[in-house]
VEXMARZA-737575 format. One line per 4 residues: number of its first residue (from 0); their letters; for each residue y negated, z, x of N, C-alpha, C. Coordinates in pm, 1 decimal, always signed. Atoms other than C-alpha are relative to their C-alpha. Layout:
VEXMARZA-737575
NUM = A = Y/Z/X/Y/Z/X/Y/Z/X; ...
end
This chain:
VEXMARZA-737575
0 = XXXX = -125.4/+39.5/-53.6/-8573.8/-6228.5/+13568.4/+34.6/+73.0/+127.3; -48.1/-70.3/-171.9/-8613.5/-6048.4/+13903.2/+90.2/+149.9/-37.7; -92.5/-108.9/+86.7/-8525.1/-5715.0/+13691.3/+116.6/-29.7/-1.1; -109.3/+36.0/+51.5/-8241.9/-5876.3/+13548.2/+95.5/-27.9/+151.1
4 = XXXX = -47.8/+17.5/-150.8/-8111.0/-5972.3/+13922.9/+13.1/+119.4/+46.6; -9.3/-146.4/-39.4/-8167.0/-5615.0/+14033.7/+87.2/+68.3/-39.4; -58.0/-86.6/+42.7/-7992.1/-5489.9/+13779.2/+163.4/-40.1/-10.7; -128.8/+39.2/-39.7/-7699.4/-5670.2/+13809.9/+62.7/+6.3/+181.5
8 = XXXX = -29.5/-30.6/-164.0/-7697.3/-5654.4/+14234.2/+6.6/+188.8/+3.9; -38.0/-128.4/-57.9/-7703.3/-5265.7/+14179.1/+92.9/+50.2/-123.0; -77.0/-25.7/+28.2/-7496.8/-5249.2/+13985.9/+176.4/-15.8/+35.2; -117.7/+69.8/-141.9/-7216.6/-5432.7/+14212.8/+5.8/+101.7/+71.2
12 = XXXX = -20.2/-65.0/-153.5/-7257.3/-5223.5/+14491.5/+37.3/+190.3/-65.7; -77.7/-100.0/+27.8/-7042.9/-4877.8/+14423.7/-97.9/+106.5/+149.4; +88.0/-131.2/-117.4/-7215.3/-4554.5/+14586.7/+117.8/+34.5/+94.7; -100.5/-63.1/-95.2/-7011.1/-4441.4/+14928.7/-76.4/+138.1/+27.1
16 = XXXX = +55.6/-164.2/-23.2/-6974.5/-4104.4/+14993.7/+99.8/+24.9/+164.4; -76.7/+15.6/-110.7/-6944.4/-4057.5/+15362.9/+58.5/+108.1/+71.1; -145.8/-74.5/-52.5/-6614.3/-3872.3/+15514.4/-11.5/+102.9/+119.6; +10.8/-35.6/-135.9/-6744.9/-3796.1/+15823.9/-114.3/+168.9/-4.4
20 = XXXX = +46.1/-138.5/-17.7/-6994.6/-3473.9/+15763.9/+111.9/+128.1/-26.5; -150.2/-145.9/+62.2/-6681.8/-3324.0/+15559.6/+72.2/+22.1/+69.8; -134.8/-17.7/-65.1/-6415.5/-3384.9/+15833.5/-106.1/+78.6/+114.8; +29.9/-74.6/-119.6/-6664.0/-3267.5/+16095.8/-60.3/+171.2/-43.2
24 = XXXX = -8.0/-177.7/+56.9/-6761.1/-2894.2/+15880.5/+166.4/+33.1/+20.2; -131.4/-65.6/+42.2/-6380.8/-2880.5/+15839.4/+43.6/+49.5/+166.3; -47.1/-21.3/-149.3/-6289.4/-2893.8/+16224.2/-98.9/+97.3/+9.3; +85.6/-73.8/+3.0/-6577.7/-2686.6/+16268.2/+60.2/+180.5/-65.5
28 = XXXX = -23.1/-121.2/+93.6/-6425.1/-2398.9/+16015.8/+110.1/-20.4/+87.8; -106.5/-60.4/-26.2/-6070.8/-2449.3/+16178.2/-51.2/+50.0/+148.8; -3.7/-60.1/-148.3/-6214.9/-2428.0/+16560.2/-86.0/+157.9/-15.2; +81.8/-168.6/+72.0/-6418.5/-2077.6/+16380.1/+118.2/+94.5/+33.3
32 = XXXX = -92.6/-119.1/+29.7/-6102.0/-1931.1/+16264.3/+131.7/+30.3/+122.4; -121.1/-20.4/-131.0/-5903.7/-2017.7/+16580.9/-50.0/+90.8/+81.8; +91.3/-100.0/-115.6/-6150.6/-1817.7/+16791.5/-11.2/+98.1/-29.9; +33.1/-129.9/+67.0/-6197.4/-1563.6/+16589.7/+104.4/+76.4/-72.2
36 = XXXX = -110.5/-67.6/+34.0/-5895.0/-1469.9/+16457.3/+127.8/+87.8/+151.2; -36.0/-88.2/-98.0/-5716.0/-1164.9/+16644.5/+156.8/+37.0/-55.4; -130.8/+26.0/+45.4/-5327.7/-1203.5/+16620.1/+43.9/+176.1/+5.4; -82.1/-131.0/-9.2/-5125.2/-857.8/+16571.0/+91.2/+10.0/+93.9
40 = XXXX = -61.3/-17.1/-69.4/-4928.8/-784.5/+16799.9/+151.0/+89.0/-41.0; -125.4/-49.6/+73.1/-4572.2/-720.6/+16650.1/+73.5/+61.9/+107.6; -143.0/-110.6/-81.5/-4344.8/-561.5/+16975.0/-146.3/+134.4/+17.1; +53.0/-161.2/+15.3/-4655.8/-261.9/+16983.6/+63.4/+61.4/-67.7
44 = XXXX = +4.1/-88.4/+119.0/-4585.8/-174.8/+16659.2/+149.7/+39.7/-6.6; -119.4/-52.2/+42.6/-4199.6/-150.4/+16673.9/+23.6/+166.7/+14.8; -30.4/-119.2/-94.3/-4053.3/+166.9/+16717.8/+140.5/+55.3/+49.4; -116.5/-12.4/-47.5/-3807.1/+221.8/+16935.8/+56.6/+137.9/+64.6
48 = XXXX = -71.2/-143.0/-121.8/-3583.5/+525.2/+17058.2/+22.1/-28.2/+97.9; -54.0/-26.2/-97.9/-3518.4/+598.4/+17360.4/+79.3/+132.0/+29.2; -47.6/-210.4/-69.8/-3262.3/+886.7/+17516.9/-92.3/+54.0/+54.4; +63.5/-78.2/-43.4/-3414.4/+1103.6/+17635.5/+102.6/+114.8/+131.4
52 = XXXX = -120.6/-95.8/-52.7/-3230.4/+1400.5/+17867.0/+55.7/+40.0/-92.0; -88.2/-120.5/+125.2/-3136.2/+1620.6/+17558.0/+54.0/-108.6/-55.6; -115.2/+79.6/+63.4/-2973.9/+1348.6/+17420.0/+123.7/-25.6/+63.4; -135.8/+33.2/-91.9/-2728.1/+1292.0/+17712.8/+105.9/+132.3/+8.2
56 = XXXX = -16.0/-115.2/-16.6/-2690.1/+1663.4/+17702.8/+112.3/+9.5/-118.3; -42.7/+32.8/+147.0/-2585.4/+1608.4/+17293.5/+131.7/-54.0/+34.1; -125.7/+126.4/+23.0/-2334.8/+1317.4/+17362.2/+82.4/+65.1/+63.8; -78.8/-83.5/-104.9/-2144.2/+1577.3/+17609.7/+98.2/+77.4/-91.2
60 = XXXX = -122.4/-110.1/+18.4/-2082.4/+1828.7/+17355.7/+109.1/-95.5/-141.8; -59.8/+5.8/+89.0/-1823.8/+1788.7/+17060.2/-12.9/-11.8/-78.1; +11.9/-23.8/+143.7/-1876.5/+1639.2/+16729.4/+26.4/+66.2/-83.0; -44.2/-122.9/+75.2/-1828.8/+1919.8/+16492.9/+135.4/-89.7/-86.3
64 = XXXX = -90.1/+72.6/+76.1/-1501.5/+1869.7/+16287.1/-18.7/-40.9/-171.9; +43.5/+79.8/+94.8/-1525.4/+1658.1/+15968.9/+80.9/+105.0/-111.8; +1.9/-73.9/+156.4/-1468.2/+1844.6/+15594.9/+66.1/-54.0/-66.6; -104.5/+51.9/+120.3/-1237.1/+1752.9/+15335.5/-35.6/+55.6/-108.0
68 = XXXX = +20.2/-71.6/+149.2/-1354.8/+1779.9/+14998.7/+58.0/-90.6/-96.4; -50.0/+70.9/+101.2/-1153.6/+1668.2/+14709.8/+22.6/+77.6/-152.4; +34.5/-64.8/+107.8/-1237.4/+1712.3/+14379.8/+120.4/-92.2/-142.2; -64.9/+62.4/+58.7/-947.4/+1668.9/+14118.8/-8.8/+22.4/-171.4
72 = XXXX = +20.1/-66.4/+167.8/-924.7/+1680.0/+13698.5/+142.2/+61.9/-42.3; -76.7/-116.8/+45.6/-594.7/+1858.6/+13659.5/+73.7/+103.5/+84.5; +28.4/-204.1/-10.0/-661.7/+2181.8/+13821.6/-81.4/+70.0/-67.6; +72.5/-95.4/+92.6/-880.8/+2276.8/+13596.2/+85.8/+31.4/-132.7
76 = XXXX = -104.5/-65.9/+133.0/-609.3/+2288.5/+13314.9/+75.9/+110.5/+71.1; -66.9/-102.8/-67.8/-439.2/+2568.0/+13577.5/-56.5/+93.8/+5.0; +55.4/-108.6/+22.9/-739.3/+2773.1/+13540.1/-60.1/-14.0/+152.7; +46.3/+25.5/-139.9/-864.7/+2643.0/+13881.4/-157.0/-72.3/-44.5
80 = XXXX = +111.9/+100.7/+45.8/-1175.4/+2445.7/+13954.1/-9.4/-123.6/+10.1; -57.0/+140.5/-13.3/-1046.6/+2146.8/+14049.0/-21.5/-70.6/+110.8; +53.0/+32.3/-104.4/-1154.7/+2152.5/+14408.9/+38.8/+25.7/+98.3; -69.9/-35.7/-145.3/-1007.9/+2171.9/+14765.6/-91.9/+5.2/+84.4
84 = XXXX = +19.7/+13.1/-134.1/-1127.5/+2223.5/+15108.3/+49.3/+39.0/+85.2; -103.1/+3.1/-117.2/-941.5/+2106.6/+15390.7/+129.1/+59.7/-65.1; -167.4/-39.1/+60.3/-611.6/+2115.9/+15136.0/-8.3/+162.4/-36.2; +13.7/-156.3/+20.2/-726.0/+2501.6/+15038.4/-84.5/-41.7/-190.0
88 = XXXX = +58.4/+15.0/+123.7/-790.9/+2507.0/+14657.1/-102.4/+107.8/+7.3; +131.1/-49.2/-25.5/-1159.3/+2680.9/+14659.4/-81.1/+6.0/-144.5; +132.6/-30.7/+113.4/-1397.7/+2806.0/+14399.9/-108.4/-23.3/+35.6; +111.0/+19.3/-23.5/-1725.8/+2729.0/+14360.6/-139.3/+73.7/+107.5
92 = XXXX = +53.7/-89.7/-117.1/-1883.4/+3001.1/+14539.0/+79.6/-21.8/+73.8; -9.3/-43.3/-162.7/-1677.1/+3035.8/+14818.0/+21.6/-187.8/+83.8; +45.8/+102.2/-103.9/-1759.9/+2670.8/+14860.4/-101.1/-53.3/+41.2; +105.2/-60.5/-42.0/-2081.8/+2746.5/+14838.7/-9.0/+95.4/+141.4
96 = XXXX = -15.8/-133.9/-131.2/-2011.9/+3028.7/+15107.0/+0.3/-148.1/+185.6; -46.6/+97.4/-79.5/-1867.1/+2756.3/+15303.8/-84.6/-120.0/+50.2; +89.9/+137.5/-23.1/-2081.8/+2477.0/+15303.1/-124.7/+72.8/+49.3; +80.4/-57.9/-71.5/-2363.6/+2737.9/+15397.7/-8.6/+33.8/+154.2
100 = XXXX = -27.7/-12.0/-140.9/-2204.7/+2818.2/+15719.7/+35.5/-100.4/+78.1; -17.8/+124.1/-92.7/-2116.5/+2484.3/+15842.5/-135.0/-59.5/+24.9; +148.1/+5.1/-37.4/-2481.5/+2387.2/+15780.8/-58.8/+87.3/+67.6; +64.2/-138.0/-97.3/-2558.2/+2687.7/+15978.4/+22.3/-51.6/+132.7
104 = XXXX = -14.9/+54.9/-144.8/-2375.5/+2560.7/+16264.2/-66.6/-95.1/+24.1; +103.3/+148.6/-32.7/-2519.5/+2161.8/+16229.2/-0.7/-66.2/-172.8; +2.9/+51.4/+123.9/-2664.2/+2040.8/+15962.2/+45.0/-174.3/-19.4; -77.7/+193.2/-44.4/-2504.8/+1670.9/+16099.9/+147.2/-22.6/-21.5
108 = XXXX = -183.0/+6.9/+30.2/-2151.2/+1783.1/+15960.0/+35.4/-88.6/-33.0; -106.8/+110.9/+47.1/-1956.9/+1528.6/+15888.3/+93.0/+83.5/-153.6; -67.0/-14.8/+136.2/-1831.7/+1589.8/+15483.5/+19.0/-107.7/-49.1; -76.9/+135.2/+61.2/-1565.3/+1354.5/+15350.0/+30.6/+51.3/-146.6
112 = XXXX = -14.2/-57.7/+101.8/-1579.0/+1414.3/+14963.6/+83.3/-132.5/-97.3; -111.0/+106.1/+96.4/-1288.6/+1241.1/+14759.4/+19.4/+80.4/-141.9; +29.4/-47.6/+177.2/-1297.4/+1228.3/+14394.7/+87.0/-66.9/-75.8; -102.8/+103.2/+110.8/-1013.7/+1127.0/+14131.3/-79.0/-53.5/-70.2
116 = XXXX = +83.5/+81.9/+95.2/-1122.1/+865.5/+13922.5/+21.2/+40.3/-118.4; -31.5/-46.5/+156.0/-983.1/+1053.0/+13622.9/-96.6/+163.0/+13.7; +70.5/-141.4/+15.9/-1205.5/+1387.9/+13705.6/-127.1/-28.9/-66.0; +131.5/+31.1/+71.5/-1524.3/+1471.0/+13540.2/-75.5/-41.6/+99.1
120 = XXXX = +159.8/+55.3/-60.1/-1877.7/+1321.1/+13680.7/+11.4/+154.8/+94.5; +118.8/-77.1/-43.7/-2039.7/+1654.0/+13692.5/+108.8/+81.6/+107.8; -74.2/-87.7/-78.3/-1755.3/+1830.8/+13922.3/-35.2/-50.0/+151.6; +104.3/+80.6/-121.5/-1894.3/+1546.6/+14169.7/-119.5/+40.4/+74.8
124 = XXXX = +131.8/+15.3/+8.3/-2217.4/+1585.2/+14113.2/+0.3/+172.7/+69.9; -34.9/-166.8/-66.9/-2156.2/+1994.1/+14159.8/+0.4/-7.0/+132.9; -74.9/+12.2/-127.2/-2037.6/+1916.4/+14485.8/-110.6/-58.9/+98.1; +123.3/+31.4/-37.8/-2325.1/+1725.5/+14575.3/-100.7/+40.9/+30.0
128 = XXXX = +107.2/-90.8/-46.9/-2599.7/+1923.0/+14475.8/+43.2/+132.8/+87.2; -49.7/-125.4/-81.8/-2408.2/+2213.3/+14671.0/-20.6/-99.2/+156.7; +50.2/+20.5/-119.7/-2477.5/+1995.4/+15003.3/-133.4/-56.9/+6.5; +145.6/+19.7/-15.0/-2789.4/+1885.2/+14921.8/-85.9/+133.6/+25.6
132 = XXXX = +65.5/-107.6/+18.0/-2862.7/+2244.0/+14851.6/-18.1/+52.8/+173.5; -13.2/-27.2/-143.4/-2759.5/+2330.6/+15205.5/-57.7/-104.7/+113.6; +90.5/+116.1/-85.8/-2942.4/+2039.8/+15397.0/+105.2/-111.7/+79.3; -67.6/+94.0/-59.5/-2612.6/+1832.0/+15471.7/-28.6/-147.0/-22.5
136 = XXXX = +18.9/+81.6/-39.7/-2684.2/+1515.1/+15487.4/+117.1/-182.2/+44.5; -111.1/+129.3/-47.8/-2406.9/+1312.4/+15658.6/+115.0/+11.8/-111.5; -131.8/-4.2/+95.3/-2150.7/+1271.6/+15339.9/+23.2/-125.0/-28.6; -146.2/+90.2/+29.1/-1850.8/+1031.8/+15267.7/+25.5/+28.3/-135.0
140 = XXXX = -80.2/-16.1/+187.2/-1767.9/+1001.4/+14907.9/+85.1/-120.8/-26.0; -115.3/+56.8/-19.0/-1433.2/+832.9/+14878.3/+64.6/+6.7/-177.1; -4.6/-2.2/+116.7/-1263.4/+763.1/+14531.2/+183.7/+17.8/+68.5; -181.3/-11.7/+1.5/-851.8/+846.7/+14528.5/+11.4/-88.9/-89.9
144 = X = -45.8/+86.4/+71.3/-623.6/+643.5/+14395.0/+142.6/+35.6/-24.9
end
């Protein structure tokens, strides 16, 4: 009968599992990673310009004057190419010619390239790789209407 008593008193009593070693490893791991962790430092890393002299020197002289390119689809039924600069109807070479020597002067030209929405793609695109070819850079592509 004493068995039988035993086995019913342990069986009553539910195993505890105690809270307190786990919460004190855990504080333990966060006061670790607080100490030991080494924050980045985000305004090092920006990078910022500053003027410099030659830049004040820059802002003095004269923005070069800005380009007009407009590329249309009926000049090419005239036997043209379908392309202006600065209101001058222009062939491919000599706007090639052209776009070589303005990149000569700064390759920071300012080119405003307007395109009918009824012209072909590739007369665009022409126009494009012809300042890419030359290292321009700063271009405006504008759609007419």
């Amino acid at each position: 009968m004493a068995r039988a008593r035993m086995r019913r008193g342990a069986a009553a009593e539910e195993p505890e599992i105690s809270m307190t070693p786990m919460i004190d490893v855990v504080f333990q791991l966060l006061i670790f990673f607080l100490v030991t962790i080494k924050p980045i430092d985000i305004m090092a890393h920006l990078d910022v310009f500053r003027p410099t002299l030659d830049d004040q020197k820059k802002e003095e002289e004269p923005p070069p004057r800005m380009v007009k390119i407009v590329v249309y689809r009926d000049m090419y039924t005239l036997g043209l190419t379908g392309t202006t600069a600065d209101d001058k109807v222009i062939s491919v070479a000599n706007l090639e010619k052209k776009l070589a020597f303005l990149a000569g002067l700064s390759k920071s030209q300012t080119i405003s390239i307007s395109c009918a929405g009824d012209s072909p793609h590739g007369r665009l695109i022409r126009v494009l790789n012809l300042c890419a070819k030359m290292g321009l850079t700063n271009l405006s592509v504008t759609s007419l209407r």
